[in-house]
C-alpha positions in Angstrom: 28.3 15.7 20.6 26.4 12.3 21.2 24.3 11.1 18.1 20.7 11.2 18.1 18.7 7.5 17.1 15.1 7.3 17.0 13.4 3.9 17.8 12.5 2.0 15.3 9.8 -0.2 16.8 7.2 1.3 18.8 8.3 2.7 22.5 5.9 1.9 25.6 5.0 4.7 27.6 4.3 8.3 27.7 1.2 10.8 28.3 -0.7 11.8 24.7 -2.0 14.8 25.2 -5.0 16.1 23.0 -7.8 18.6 21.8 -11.4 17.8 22.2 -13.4 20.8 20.8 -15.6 21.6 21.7 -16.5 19.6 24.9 -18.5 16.4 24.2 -22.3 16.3 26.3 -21.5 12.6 26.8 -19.3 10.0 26.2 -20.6 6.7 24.6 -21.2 7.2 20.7 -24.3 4.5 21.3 -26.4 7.3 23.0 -25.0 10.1 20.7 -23.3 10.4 17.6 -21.8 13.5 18.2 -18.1 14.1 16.6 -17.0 14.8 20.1 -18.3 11.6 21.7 -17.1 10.0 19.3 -13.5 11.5 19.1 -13.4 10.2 22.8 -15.7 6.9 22.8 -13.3 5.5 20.2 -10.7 5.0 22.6 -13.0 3.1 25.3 -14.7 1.4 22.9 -13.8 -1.0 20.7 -15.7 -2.2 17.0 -16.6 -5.2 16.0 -14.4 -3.9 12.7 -12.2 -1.2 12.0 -12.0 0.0 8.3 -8.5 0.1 6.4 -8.1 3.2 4.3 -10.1 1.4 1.4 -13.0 0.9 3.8 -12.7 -2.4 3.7 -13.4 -4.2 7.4 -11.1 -5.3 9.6 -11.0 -8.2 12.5 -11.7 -6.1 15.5 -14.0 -7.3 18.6 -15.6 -9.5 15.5 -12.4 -12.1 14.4 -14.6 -13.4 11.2 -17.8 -12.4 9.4 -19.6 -14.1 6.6 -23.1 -13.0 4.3 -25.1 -16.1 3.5 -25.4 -16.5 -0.2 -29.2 -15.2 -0.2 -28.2 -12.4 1.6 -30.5 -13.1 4.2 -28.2 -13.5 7.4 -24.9 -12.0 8.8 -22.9 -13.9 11.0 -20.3 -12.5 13.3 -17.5 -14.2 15.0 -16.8 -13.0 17.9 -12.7 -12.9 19.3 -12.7 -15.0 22.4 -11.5 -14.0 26.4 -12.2 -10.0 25.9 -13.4 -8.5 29.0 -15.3 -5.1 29.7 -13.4 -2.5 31.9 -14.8 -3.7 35.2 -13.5 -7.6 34.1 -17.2 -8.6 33.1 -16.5 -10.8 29.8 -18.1 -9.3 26.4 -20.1 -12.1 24.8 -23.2 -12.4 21.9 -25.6 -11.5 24.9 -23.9 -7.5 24.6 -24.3 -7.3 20.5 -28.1 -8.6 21.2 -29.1 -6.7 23.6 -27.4 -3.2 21.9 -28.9 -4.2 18.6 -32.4 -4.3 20.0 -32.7 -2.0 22.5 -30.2 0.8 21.1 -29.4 1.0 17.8 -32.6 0.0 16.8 -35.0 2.1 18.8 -33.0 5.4 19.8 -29.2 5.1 17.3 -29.8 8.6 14.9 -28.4 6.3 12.1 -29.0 2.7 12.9 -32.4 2.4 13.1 -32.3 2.8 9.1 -29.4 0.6 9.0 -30.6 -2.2 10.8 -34.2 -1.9 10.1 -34.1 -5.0 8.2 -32.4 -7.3 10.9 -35.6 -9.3 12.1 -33.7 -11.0 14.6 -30.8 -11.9 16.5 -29.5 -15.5 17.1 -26.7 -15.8 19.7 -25.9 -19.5 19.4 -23.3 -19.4 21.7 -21.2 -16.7 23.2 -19.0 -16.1 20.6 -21.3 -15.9 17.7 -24.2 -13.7 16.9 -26.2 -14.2 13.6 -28.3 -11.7 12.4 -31.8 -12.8 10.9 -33.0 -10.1 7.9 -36.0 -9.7 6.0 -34.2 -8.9 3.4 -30.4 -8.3 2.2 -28.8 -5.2 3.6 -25.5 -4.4 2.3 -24.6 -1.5 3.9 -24.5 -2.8 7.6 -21.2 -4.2 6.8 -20.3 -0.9 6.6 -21.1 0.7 10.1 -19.9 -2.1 12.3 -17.1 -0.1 14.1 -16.5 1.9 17.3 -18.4 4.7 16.1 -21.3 3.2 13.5 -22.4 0.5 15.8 -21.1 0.6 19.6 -21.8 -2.3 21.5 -23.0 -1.4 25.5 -22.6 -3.5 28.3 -25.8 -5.5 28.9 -25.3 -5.9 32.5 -24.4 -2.4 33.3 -27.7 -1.3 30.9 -30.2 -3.6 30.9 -33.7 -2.8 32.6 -32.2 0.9 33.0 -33.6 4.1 31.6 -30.3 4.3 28.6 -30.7 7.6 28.1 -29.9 8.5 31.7 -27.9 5.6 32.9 -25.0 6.9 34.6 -22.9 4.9 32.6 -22.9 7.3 29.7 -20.4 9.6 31.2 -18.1 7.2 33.1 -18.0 4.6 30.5 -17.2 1.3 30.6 -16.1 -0.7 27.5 -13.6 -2.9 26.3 -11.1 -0.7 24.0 -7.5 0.1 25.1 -7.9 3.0 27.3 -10.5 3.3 30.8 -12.1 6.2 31.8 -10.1 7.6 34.5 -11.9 11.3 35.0 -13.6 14.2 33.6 -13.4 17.1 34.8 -15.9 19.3 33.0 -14.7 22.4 31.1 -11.2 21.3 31.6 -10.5 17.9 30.6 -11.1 14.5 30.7 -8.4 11.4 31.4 -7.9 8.1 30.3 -5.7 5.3 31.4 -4.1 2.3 29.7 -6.3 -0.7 29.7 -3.9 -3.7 31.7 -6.3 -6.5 30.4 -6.6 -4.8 26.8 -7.0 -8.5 24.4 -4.0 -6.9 21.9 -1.2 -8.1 23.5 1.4 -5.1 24.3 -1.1 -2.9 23.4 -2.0 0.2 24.0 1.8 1.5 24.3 1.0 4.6 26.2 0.0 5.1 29.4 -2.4 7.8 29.6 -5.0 10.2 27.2 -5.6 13.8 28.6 -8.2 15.7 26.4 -8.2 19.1 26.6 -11.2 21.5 26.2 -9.4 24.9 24.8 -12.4 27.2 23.9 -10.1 29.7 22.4 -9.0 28.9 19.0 -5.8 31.2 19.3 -4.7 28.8 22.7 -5.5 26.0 20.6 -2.6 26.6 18.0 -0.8 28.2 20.8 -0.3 24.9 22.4 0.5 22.9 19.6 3.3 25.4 18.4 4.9 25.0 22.3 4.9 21.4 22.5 1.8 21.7 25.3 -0.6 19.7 23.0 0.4 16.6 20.7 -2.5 15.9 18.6 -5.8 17.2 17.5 -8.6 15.8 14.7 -11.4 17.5 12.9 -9.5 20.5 12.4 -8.5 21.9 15.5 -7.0 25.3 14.8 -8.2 27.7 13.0 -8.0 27.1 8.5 -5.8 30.2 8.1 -3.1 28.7 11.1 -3.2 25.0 9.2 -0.4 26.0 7.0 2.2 27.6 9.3 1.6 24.7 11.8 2.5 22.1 9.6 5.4 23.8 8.2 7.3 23.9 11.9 10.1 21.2 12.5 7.7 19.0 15.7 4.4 19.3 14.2 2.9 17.9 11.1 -0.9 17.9 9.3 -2.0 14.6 8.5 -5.0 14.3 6.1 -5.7 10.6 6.4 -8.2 8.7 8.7 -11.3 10.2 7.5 -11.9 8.3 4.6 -15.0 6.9 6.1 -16.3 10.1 6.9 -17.1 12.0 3.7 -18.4 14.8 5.4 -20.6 17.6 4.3 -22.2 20.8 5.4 -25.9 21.7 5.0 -28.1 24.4 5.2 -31.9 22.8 7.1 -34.6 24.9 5.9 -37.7 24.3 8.8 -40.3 23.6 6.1 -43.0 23.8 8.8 -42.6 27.4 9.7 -43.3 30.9 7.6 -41.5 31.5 4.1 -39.9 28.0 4.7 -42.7 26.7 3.8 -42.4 27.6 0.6 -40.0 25.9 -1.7 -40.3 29.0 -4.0 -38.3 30.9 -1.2 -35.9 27.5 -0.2 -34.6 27.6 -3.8 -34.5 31.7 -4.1 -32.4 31.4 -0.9 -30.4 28.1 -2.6 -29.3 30.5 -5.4 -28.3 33.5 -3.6 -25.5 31.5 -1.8 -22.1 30.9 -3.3 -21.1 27.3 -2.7 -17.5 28.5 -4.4 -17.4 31.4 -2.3 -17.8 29.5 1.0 -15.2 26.6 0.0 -12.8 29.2 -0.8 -12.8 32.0 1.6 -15.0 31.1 4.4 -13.2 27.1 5.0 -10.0 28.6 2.9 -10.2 25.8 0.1 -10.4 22.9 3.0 -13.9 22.0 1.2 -15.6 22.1 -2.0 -18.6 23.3 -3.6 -21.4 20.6 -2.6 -24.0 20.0 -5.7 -25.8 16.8 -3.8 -26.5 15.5 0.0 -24.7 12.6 -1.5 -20.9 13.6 -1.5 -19.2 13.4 -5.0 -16.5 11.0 -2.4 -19.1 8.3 -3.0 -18.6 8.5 -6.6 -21.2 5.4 -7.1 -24.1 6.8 -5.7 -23.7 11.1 -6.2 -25.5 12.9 -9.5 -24.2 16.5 -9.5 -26.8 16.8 -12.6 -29.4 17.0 -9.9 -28.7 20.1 -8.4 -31.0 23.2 -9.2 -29.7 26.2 -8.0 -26.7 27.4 -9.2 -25.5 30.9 -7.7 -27.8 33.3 -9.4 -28.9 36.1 -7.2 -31.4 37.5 -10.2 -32.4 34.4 -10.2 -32.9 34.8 -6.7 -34.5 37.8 -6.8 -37.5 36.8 -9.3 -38.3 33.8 -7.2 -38.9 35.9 -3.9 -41.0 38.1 -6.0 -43.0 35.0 -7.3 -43.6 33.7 -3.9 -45.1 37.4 -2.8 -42.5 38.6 -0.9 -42.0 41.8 -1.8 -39.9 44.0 -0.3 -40.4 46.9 2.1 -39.8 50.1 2.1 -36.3 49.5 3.9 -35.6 47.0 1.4 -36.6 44.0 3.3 -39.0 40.7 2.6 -38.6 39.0 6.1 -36.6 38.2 8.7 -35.2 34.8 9.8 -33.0 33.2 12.5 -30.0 31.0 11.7 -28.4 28.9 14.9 -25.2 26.9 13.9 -23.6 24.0 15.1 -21.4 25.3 17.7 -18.2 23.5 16.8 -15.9 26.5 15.9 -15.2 29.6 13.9 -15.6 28.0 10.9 -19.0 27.3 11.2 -20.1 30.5 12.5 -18.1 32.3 10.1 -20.2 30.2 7.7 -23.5 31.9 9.1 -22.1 35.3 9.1 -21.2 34.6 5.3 -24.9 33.7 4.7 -26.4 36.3 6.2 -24.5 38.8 4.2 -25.8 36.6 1.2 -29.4 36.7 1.9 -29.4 40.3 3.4 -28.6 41.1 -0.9 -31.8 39.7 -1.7 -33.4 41.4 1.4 -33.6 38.8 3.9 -32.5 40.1 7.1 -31.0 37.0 9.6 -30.1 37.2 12.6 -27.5 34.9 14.1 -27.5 32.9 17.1 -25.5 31.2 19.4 -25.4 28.6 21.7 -24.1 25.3 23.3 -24.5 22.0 21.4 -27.0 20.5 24.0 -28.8 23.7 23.4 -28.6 23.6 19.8 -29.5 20.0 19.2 -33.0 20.1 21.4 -33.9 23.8 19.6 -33.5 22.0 15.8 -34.3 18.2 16.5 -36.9 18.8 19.6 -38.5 21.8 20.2 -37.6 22.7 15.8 -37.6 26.8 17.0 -35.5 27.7 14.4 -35.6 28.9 10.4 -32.5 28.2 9.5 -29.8 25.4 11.0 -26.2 25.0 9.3 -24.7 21.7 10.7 -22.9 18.8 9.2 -22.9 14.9 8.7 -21.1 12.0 7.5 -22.0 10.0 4.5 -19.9 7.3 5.4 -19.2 4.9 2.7 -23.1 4.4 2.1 -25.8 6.9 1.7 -28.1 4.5 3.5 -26.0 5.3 6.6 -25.4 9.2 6.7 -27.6 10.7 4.3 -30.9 9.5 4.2 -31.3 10.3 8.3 -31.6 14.2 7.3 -34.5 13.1 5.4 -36.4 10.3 7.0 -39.9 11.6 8.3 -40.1 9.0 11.2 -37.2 11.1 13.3 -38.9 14.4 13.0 -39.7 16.2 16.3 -38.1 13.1 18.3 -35.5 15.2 19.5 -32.9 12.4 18.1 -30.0 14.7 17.3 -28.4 14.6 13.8 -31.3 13.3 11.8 -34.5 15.0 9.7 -33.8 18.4 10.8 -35.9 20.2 8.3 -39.0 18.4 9.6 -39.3 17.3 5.8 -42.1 14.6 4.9 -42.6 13.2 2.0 -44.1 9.2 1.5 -42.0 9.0 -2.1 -39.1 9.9 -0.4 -39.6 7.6 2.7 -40.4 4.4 0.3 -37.3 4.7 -1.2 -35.3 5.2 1.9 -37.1 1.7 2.8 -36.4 -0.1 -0.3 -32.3 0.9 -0.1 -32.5 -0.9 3.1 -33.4 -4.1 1.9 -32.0 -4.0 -2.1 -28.7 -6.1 -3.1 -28.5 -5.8 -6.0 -26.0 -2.6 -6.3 -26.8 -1.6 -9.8 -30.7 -1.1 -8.2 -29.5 0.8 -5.0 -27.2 3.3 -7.4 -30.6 4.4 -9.4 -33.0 4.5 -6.1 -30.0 7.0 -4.6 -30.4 8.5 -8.2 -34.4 9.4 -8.1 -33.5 10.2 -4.2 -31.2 13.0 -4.8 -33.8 14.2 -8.2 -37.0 14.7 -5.5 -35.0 16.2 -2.5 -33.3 18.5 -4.8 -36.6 19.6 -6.1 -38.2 19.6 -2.9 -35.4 21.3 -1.2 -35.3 20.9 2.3 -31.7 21.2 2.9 -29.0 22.8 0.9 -25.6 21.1 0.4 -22.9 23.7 1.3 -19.4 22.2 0.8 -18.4 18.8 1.1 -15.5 19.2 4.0 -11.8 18.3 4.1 -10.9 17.5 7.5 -7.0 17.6 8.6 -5.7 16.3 12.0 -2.4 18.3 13.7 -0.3 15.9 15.5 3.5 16.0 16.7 5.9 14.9 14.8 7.2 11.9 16.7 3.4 10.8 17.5 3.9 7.5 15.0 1.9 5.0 14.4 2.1 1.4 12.4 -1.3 2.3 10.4 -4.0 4.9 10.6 -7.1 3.7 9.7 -9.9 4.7 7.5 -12.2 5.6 10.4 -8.6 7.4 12.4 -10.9 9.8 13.5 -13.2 7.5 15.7 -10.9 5.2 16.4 -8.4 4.7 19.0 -4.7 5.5 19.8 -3.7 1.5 20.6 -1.1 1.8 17.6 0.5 5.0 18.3 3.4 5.6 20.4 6.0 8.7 21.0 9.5 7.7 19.1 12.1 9.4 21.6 15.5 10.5 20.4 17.9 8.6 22.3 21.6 9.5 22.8 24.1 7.5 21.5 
């Protein structure tokens, strides 16, 4: 019998096939920050920096960067002769005009991020400076693909954004084009020819798949039919078996600039919500342990802040009120004058989930058992993500909303968005679901923006998570642990910190050759 090599340097060539669950609404992470999107828009877009697994930034569309000693300007360096997909050249003009017409005015996260950039110089067209009113240390840390996608200004400018066609046939500069999408089935992307790395991307084509079914998910990975999948894509109790057959593996790495949580949104404008009385009573009638352990099967862990213990800097577990007491519970209902019925109820509420897979509505099924103990009856809906976004950040029709967010490597970035009163009612998905308002809070969402000194920003994140613990508008779940399922011989020379909304231009299939 022949012997079998593998290559030892990457191969060029092949078809990656891959999950997207569940089917983005869009495709450019600019417009919507959806983990979908952004799964997807990683591979058409480029950064201006990737981050290494230590989150530190790396060259990208941007070749250089440098902070003025005051603190007070950013300057980016941008890597000469890239071109957008349609051979336009990317130049200063596209950061400019995305900074001020995108991520400041309609971004869910950058317009707290780059609310102190007063202006944009573009001295040239490979540099853009940005003028601030006041040092902001934490936009370093969402200049990639994802954070801060750059749009191209001739394809957007004097368009309505929102609805420019462009947002679902995509044009950037990253390593694959959009070929196709076929809704409900799939969507296709080819190898960029004119990509600026050199050699790079080595395979030829990207075929996401939308698979509904969980079971067909983990069907196709265990017959070869599906090479790689992020975010969890099979169901928790499958993980394990998966990664224990000869072609496939589970690979943990490339969402270190994630740190990801789940959240209960209480709607603090509407009936008992209103109440904080009844927020905490519901607070302590929840399990944290029992949700990280039998409803996400240990791939999470008891949440006690909205700042994730993974930002060790910034989180204060001491802050947390409501540990699982369903007495405790009880007595607080009671206070609040919601006494129960004579079928043993207090009220009913309505809990709609973000529909992104079992796990998540297994989560709202877990909670509604929990409350129904302390006689709150909950009745669970479902729906598609376009209809669950405009029901919790537009029309707010719901009581309950379980979703989740990123921290990122900065609670400036991912956390203080579920708390920031100017989003309310905007309909900007993934911000201020609760509808909470409170000026305290707001000031020192403003003052992180603009502090340097870290030693300052560490005790404003301190008195933020004290008043929103005691206030209570959302409830930290579980902070997640997210796993990716990939073949085997899917290599790669490094996966990033940010894996998960990046882009396949280092991976490559290593085929057995005979000898």
């Amino acid at each position: 019998m022949p012997a079998v090599s593998f290559a030892q340097t990457p191969q060029p060539g092949g078809t990656l096939t891959a999950i997207i669950q569940p089917e983005p609404v869009i495709l450019t992470a600019a417009i919507n920050t959806a983990a979908p999107t952004g799964t997807v828009s990683g591979n058409i877009f480029d950064g201006l920096v990737d981050y290494d697994t230590s989150l530190n930034p790396q060259p990208a569309l941007a070749e250089s960067w440098e902070t003025a000693a005051d603190g007070l300007s950013l300057t980016l360096r941008l890597r000469k002769g890239v071109l957008w997909h349609d051979g336009k050249p990317f130049t200063s003009a596209d950061v400019k005009w995305t900074l001020e017409n995108v991520w400041k005015t309609i971004h869910p996260r950058n317009q707290a991020t780059f609310a102190k950039v007063k202006q944009v110089d573009t001295p040239d067209d490979n540099t853009v400076v940005l003028r601030l009113s006041e040092p902001s240390p934490a936009i370093l840390s969402s200049l990639n693909s994802n954070g801060a996608q750059v749009l191209p200004k001739h394809l957007y400018d004097g368009t309505d954004i929102l609805n420019n066609p462009n947002n679902n046939k995509p044009v950037g500069t990253g390593p694959f084009v959009f070929k196709e999408w076929k809704r409900g089935e799939y969507i296709v992307l080819e190898r960029n020819p004119n990509y600026w790395a050199k050699g790079k991307p080595y395979l030829d084509k990207v075929i996401y798949k939308v698979v509904p079914d969980a079971a067909a998910r983990s069907a196709g990975f265990e017959k070869g039919e599906i090479q790689y999948g992020s975010l969890s894509p099979v169901p928790l109790k499958d993980a394990e078996r998966l990664g224990k057959l000869p072609g496939l593996k589970i690979e943990t790495s490339g969402y270190e600039w994630l740190s990801p949580f789940l959240f209960l949104d209480f709607n603090v404008e509407r009936g008992p919500m209103k109440d904080a009385r009844v927020r905490h009573a519901l607070a302590r009638a929840t399990d944290r342990k029992a949700i990280s352990s039998v409803v996400w099967y240990g791939f999470a862990k008891p949440a006690t802040s909205p700042v994730p213990s993974t930002l060790a800097a910034f989180h204060d577990a001491s802050a947390d009120k409501d540990a699982f007491d369903v007495k405790s519970a009880d007595a607080l209902l009671d206070e609040a004058g919601f006494k129960r019925n004579a079928d043993g109820t207090r009220f009913s509420l309505f809990i709609d989930y973000i529909p992104y897979g079992d796990d998540f509505k297994r989560t709202a099924e877990y909670i509604k058992q929990a409350l129904k103990r302390v006689g709150v009856d909950v009745t669970i809906r479902t729906q598609d993500t376009a209809a669950f976004t405009k029901r919790v950040y537009g029309d707010r029709d719901f009581d309950l909303s379980i979703a989740w967010f990123a921290a990122f490597s900065d609670p400036q970035i991912g956390v203080t968005r579920a708390y920031w009163s100017a989003s309310v009612g905007k309909n900007i998905p993934w911000t201020n679901g609760s509808g909470y308002k409170n000026a305290e809070v707001d000031d020192i969402i403003s003052k992180v923006q603009g502090e340097a000194s870290a030693e300052k920003r560490i005790a404003l994140f301190k008195d933020f998570q004290k008043i929103v613990l005691t206030d209570l508008p959302t409830l930290p779940l579980v902070e997640l642990k997210f796993f990716t399922v990939q073949a085997a011989n899917l290599k790669t020379s490094a996966i990033r910190g940010d894996q998960v909304y990046g882009s396949f231009r280092d991976f490559w299939f290593d085929v057995p050759k005979q000898n």
